[in-house]
Short mmCIF file of the C-alpha atoms (twelve columns), coordinates in Angstrom:
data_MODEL
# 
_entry.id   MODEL 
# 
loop_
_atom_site.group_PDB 
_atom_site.id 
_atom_site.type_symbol 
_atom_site.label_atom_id 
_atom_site.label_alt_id 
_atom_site.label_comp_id 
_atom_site.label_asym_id 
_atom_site.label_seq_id 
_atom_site.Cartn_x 
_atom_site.Cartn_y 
_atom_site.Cartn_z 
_atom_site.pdbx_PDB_model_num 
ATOM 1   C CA . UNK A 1   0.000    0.000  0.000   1 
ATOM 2   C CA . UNK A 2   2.921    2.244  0.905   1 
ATOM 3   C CA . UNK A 3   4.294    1.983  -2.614  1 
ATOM 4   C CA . UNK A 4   1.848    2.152  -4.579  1 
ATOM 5   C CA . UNK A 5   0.246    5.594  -2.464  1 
ATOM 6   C CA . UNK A 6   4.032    7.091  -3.305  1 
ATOM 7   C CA . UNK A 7   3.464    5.960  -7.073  1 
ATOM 8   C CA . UNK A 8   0.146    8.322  -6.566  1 
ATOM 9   C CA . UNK A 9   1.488    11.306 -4.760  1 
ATOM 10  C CA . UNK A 10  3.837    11.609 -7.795  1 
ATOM 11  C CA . UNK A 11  1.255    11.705 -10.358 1 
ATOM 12  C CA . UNK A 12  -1.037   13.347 -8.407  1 
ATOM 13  C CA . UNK A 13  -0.740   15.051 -4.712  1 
ATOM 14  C CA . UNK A 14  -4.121   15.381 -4.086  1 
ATOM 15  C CA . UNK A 15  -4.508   11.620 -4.704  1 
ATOM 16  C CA . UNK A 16  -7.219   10.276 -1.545  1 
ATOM 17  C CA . UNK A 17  -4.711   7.118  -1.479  1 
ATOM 18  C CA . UNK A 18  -1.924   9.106  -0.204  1 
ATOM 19  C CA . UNK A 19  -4.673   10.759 2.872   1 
ATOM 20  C CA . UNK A 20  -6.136   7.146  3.459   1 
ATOM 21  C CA . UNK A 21  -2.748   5.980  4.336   1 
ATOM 22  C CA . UNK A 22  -1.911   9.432  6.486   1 
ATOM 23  C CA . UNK A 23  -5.004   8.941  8.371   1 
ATOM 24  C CA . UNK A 24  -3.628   5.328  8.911   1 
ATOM 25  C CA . UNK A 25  -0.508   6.851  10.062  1 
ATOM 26  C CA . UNK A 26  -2.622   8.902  12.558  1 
ATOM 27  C CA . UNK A 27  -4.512   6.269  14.105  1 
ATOM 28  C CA . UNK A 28  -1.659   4.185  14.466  1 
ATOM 29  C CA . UNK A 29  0.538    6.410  16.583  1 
ATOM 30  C CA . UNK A 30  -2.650   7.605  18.674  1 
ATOM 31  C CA . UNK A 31  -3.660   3.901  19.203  1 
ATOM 32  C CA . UNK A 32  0.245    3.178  19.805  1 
ATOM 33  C CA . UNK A 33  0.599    6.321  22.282  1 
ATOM 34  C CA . UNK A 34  -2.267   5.219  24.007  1 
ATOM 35  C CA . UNK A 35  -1.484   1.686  24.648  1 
ATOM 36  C CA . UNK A 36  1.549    3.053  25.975  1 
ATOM 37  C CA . UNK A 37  -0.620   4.505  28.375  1 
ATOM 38  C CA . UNK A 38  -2.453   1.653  28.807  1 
ATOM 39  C CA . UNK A 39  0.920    -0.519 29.836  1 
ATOM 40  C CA . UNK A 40  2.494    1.955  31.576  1 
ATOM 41  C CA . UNK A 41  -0.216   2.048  34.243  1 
ATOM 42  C CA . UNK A 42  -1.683   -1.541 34.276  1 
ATOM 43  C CA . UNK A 43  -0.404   -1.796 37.555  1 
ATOM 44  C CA . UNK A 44  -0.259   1.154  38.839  1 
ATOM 45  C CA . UNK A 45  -3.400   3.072  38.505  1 
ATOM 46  C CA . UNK A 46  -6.669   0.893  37.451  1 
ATOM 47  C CA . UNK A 47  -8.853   4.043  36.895  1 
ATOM 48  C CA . UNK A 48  -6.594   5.431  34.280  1 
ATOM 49  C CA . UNK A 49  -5.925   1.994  33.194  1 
ATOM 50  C CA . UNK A 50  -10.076  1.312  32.433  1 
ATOM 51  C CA . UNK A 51  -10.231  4.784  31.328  1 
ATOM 52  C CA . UNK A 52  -8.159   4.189  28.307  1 
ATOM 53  C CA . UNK A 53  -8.630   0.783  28.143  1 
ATOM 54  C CA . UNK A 54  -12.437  1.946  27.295  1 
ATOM 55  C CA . UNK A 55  -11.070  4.418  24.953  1 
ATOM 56  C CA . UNK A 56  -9.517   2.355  22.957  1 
ATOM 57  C CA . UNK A 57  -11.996  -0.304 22.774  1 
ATOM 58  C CA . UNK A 58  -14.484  2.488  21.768  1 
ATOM 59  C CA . UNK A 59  -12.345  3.224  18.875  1 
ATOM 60  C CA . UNK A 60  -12.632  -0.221 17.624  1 
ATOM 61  C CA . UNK A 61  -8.455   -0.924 17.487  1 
ATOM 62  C CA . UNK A 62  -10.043  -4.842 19.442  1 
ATOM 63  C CA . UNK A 63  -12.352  -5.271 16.111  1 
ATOM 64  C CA . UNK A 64  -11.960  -7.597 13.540  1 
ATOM 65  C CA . UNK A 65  -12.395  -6.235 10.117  1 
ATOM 66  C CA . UNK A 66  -15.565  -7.848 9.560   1 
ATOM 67  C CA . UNK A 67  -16.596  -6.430 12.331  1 
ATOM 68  C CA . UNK A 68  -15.306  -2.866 11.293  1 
ATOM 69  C CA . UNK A 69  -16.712  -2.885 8.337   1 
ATOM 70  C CA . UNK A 70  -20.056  -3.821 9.620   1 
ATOM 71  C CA . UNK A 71  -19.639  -0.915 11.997  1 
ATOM 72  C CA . UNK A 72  -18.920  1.552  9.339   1 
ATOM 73  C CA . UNK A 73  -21.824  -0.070 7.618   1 
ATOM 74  C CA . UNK A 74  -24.041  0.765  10.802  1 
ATOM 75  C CA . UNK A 75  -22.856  4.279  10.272  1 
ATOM 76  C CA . UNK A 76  -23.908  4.812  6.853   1 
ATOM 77  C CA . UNK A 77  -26.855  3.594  8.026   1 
ATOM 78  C CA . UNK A 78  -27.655  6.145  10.935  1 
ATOM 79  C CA . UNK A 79  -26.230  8.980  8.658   1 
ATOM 80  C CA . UNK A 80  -29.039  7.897  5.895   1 
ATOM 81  C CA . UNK A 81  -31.525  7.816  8.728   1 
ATOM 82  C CA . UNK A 82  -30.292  11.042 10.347  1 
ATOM 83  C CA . UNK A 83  -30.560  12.417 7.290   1 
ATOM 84  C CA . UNK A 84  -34.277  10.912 6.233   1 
ATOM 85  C CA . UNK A 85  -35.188  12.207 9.403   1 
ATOM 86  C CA . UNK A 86  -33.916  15.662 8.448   1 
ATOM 87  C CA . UNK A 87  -35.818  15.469 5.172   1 
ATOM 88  C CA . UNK A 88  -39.069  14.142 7.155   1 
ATOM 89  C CA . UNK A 89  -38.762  17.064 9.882   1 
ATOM 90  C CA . UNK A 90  -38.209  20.127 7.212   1 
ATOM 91  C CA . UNK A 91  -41.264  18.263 5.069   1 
ATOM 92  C CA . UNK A 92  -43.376  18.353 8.521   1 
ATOM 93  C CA . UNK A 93  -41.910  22.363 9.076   1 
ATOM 94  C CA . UNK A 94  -43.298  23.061 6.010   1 
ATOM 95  C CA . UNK A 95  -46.896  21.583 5.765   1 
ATOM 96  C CA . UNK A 96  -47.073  23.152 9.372   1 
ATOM 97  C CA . UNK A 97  -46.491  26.026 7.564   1 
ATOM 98  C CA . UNK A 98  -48.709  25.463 4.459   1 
ATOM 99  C CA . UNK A 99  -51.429  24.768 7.183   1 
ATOM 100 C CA . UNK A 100 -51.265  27.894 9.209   1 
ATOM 101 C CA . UNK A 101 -51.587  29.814 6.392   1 
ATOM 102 C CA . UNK A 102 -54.913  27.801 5.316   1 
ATOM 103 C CA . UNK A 103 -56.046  27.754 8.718   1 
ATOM 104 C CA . UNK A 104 -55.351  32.195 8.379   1 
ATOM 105 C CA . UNK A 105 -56.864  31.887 5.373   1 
ATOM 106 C CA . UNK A 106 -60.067  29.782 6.173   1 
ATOM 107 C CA . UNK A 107 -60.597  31.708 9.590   1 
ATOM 108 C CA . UNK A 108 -60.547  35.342 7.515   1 
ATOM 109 C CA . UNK A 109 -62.881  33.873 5.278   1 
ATOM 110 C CA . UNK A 110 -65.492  32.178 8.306   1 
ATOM 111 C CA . UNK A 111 -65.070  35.838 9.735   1 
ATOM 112 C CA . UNK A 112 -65.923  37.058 6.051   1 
ATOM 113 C CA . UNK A 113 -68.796  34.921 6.319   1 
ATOM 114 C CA . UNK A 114 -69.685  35.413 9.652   1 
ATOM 115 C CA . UNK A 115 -69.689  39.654 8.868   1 
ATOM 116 C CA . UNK A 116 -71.715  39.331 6.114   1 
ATOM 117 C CA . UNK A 117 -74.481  36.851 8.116   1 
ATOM 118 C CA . UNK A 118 -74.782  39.461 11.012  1 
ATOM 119 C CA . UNK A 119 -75.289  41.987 8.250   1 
ATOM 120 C CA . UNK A 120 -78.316  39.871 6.266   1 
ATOM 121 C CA . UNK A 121 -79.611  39.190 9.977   1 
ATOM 122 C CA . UNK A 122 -80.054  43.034 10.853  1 
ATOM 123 C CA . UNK A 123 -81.536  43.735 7.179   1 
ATOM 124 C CA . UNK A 124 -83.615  40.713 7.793   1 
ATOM 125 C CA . UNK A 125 -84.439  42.234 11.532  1 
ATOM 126 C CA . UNK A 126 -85.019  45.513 9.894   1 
ATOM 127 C CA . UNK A 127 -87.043  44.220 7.157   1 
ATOM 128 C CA . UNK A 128 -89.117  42.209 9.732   1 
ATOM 129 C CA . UNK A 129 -89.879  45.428 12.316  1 
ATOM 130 C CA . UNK A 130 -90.374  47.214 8.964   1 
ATOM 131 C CA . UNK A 131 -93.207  44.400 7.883   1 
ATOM 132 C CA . UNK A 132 -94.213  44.305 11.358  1 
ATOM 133 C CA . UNK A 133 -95.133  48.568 11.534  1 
ATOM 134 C CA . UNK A 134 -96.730  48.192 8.087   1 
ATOM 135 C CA . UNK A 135 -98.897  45.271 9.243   1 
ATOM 136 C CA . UNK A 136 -100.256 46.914 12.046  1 
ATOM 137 C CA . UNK A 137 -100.730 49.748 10.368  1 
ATOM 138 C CA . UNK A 138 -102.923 47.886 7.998   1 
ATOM 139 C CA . UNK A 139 -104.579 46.289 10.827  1 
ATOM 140 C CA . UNK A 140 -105.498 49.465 12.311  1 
ATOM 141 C CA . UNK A 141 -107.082 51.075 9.862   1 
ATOM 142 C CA . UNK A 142 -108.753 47.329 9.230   1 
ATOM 143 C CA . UNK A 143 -110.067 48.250 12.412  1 
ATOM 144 C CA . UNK A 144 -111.041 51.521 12.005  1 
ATOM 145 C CA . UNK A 145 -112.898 50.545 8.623   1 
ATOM 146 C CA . UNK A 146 -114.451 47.705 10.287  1 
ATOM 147 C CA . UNK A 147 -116.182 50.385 13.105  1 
ATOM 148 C CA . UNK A 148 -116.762 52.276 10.101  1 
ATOM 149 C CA . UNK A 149 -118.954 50.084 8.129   1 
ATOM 150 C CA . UNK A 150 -120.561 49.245 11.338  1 
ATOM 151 C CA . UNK A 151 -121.821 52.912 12.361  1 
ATOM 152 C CA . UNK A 152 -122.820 52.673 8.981   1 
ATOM 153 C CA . UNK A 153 -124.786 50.156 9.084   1 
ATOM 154 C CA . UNK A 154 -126.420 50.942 12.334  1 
ATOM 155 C CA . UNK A 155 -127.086 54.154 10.745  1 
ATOM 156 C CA . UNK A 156 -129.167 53.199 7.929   1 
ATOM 157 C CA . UNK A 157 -132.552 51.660 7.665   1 
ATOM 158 C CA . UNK A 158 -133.181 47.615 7.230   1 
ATOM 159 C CA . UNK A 159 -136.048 48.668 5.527   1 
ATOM 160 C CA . UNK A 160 -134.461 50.481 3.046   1 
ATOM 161 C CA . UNK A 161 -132.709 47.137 1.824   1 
ATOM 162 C CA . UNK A 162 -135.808 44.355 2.793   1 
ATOM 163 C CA . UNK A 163 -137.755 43.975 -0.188  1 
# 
């Protein structure tokens, strides 16, 4: 691997063999510094000892490459979801969104509706009292025919209309 990443570099520095085997590099001396760690104190101080000990372990240098691999598949897979998630929670932001603004929109237009009601109630109540005036109006002077005809009536002859 070391060769052929120098092959690479030469043709081309920005090659992602060349930083695969740096971040090797990297990992190696951190894993080697702290085993170091790990050997200097495994009988001398047990905290320390578990504390890298659990380090390491959480880094995976105990893992098989099967195993590795299957945790870096894992990974993918909570990235994907992570980022389905994402998708779901920006889709759900937005039909919030879509829904307030119907919901504005429906409630202006119920208080459109509502306004214009009241108003067609009061020009029915209007129209009604109106009715109302003009009906007894009508009955009055119903009334006042009525005792008309009758003081006519009693005013005039029956033998003027018996034949």
């Amino acid at each position: 691997m070391y060769d052929e990443s120098i092959s690479k570099y030469l043709e081309n520095p920005n090659n992602r063999c060349f930083n695969l085997l740096l971040s090797l590099l990297n990992q190696i001396t951190t894993h080697y510094s702290v085993l170091n760690v790990i050997i200097d104190n495994v009988d001398k101080d047990i905290v320390l000892f578990n504390k890298y000990f659990n380090l390491i372990e959480d880094e995976g240098i105990f893992l098989t490459k099967p195993e590795k691999k299957s945790l870096q598949t894992l990974k993918l897979i909570v990235n994907e979801l992570d980022s389905i998630n994402s998708s779901i929670t920006k889709g759900i932001s937005n039909l919030n969104r879509e829904l307030n603004v119907i919901n504005e929109t429906l409630e202006m237009g119920f208080n459109n509706i509502q306004e214009s009601l009241l108003g067609i109630n009061e020009s029915i109540t209007e129209s009604n009292n109106e009715s109302l005036k003009l009906l007894k109006g009508i009955d009055e002077n119903i009334d006042s025919m009525d005792g008309n005809i009758r003081q006519i009536y009693q005013s005039l002859d029956y033998g003027w209309f018996n034949f």
